[in-house]
C-alpha positions in Angstrom: -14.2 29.6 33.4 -12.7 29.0 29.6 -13.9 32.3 28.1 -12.9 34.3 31.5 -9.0 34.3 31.0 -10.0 34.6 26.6 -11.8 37.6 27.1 -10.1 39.0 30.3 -14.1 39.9 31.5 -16.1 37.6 33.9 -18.7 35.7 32.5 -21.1 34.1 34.8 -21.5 31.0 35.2 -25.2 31.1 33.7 -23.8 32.6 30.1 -20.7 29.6 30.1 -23.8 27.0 31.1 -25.8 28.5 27.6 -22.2 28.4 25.4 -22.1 24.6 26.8 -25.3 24.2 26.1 -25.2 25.7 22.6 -22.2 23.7 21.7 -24.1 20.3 23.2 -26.5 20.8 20.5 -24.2 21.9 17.7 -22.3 18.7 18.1 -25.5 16.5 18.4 -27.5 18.3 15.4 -24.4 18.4 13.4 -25.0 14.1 12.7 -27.9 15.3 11.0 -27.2 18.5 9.0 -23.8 20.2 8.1 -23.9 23.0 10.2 -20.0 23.2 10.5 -17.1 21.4 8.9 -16.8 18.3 10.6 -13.1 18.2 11.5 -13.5 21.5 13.5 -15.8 20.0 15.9 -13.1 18.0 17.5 -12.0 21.8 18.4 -15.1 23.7 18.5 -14.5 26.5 21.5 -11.5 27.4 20.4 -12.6 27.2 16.2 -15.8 28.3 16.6 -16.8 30.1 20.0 -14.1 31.7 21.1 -13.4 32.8 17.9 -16.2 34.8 17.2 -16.4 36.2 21.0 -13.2 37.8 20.2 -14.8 40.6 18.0 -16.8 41.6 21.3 -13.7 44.6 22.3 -14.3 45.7 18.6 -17.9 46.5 19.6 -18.9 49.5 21.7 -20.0 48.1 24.7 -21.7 51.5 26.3 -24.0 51.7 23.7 -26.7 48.6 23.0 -26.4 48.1 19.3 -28.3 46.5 16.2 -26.0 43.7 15.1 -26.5 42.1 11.4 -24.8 38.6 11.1 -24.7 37.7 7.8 -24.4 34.2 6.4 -25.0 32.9 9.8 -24.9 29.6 9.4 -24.5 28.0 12.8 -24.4 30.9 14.7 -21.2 32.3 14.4 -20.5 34.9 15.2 -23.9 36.3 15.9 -25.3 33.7 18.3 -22.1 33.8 20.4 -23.0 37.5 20.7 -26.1 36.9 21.8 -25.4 35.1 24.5 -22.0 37.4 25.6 -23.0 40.7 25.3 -26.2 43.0 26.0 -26.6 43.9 21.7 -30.2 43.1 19.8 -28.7 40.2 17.3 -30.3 39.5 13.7 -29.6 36.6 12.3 -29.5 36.2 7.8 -29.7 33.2 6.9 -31.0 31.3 3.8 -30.9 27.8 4.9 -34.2 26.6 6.7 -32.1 23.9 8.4 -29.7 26.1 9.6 -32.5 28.7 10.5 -34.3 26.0 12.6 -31.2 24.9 14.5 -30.8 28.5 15.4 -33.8 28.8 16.6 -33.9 26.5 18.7 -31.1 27.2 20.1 -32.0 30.6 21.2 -35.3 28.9 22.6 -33.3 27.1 24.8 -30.5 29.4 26.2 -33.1 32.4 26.4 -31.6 34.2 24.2 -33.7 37.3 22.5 -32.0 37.0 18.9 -34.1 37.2 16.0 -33.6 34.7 13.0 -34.5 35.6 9.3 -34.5 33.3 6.6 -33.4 34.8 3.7 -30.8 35.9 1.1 -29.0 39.0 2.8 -30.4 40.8 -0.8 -33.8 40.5 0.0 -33.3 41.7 3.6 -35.2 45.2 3.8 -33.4 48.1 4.8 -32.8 48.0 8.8 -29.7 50.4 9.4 -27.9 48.2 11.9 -24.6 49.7 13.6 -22.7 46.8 13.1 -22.8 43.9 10.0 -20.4 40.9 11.2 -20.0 37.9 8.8 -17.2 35.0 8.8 -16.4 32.4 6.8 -19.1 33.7 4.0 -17.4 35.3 1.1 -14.6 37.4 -0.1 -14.0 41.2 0.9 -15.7 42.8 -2.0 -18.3 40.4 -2.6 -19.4 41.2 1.5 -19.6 44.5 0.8 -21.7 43.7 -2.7 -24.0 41.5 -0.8 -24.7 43.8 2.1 -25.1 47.1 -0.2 -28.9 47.9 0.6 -27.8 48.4 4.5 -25.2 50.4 3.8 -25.5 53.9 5.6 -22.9 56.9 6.7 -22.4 55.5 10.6 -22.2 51.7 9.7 -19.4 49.7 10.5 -18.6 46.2 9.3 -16.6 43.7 11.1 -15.5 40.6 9.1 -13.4 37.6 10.6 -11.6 36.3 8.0 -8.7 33.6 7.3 -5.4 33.9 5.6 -6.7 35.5 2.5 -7.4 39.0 4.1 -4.5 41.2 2.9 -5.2 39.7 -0.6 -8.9 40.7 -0.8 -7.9 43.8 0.8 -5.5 44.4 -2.2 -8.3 42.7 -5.0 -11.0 45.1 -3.9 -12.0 47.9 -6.3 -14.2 50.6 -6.0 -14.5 50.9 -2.9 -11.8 53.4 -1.9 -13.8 55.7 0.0 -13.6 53.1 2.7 -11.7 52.9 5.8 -10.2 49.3 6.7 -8.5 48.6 9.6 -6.2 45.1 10.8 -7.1 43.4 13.5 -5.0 40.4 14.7 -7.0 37.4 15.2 -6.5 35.6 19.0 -7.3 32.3 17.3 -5.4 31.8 14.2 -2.1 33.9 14.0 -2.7 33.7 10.2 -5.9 35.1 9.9 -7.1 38.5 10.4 -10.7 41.0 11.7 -11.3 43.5 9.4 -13.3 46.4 10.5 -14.9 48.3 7.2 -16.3 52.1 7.9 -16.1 55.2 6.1 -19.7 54.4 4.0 
């Protein structure tokens, strides 16, 4: 199976059936509402799917933990998690469209993901283990945005594009933090970021 050899761990056939199925209807709601850019689609496991399942050996997969994806938009990365790994997902988002697709999506693959619609801001206090977000906003303005979860044992993990090292280098403030590289299996040019030290 494609994400078998991707994430050298065997995923049944039932999990690559829901990833299918999820990208069936990302492609097919995506003529109605922007849920991705549309040049990507053409190349949507590869942009989209596997690129978020890569974080997956970031996470610690003894322990079940409470994931925040931030920004979700179409689902990634959180909904790919959902579907791959064992974790309790919440999903932030602000767009009602996007909100709706999601859910729908996780009523139809089984999924037991929760969907909030709202600004990550607002979002009361929930102590997750992990925040992910990708393709939502700059280094410092993530950790801005995401403030009211911080706590001691949270750790961040970010998927970002070729701008890393710079909004590693713009970020003030914020030196109390550890960041660590992580190359990305998708794009040689972008990077993961894991953020702890809070």
């Amino acid at each position: 199976m494609l994400l078998n050899s991707f994430l050298d761990s065997d995923v049944s056939r039932e999990t690559d059936e829901k990833l299918a199925h999820y990208a069936h209807m990302l492609e097919t709601w995506q003529k109605k509402i922007n849920l991705v850019s549309t040049p990507t689609i053409a190349h949507l496991w590869r942009r989209h799917i596997l690129d978020s399942a890569q974080i997956i050996p970031l996470l610690d997969g003894q322990n079940r933990l409470t994931i925040m994806d931030v920004g979700s938009g179409a689902g990634f990365p959180g909904l790919v998690l959902a579907l791959l790994t064992r974790h309790q997902i919440h999903l932030v988002e602000s767009d009602a469209r996007k909100c709706a697709f999601m859910r729908r999506v996780i009523g139809e693959t089984g999924s037991d993901a929760i969907v909030h619609t709202c600004r990550i801001e607002d979002l009361s206090f929930m102590k997750p283990d992990v925040i992910t977000a990708r393709a939502l906003a700059s280094l410092e303005k993530l950790l801005v945005l995401t403030d009211t979860q911080h706590h001691d044992a949270l750790r961040c993990i970010f998927l970002k594009g070729r701008s890393a090292q710079q909004e590693k280098d713009d970020l003030t403030g914020w030196s109390h933090l550890s960041i660590t590289d992580h190359h990305s299996a998708t794009d040689p040019q972008a990077a993961i970021l894991t953020v702890s030290g809070f």
